[in-house]
C-alpha positions in Angstrom: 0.0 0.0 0.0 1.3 3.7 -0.7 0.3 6.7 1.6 0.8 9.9 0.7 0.7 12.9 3.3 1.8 16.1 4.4 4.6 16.5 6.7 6.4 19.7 8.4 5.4 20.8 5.5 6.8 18.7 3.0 4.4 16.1 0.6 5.9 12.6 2.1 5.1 8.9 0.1 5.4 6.1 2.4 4.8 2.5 0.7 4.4 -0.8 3.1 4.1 -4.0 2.3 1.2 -6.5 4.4 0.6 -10.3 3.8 -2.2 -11.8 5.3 -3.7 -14.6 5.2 -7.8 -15.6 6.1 -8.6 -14.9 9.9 -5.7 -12.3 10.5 -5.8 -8.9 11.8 -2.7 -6.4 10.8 -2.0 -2.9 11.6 -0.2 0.1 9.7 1.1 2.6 11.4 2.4 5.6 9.2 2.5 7.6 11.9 4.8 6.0 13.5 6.9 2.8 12.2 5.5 0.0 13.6 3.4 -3.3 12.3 1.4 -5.1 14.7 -0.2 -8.6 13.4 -2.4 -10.3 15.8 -3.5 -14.1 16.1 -6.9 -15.4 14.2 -9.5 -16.1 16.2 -13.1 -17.2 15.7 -15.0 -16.5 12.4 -12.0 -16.3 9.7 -12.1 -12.1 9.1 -9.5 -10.9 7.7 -8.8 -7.4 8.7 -6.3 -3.9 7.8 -5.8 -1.2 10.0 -3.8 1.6 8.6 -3.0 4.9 10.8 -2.0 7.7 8.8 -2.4 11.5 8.9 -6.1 13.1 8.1 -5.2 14.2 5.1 -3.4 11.3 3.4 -4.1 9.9 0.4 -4.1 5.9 0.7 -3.6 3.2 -2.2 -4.2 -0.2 -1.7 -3.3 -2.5 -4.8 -2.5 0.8 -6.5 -6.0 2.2 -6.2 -6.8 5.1 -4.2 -9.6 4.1 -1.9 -11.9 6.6 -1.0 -12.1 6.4 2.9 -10.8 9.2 4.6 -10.0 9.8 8.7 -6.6 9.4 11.0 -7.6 5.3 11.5 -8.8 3.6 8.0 -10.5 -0.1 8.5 -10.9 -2.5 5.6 -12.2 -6.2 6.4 -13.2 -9.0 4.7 -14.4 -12.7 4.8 -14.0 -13.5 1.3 -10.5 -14.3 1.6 -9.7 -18.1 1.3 -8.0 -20.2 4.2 -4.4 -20.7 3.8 -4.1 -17.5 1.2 
């Protein structure tokens, strides 16, 4: 995923890479550098938190997604076990 922000007044791009796989919950943090995965539990939903600045713009798969906000959630349960 690619983020792209303001900061101290300067446009910053930021790229991460995630891997999940059905059931798993990840984090990212481009606020700070940090990626937190935690363990699958219950119904297999796999979910991506990303923390970024207000303003940023966010691509996931190289398209822009249109949610907006400091903490940006996407989920699903169409992702097949073991992917």
């Amino acid at each position: 995923m690619r983020a792209e922000f303001t900061r101290d007044g300067k446009t910053v791009t930021e790229t991460k890479n995630v891997q999940l796989t059905a059931g798993q919950t990840s984090t990212m943090d481009f606020t700070a550098e940090t990626i937190a995965n935690a363990p699958a539990t219950g119904e297999p939903r796999t979910t991506l938190i990303v923390r970024l600045p207000e303003d940023a713009k966010l691509y996931l798969a190289g398209h822009e997604t249109k949610s907006t906000g400091t903490v940006r959630e996407f989920s699903t349960t169409r992702l097949p076990n073991g992917s």
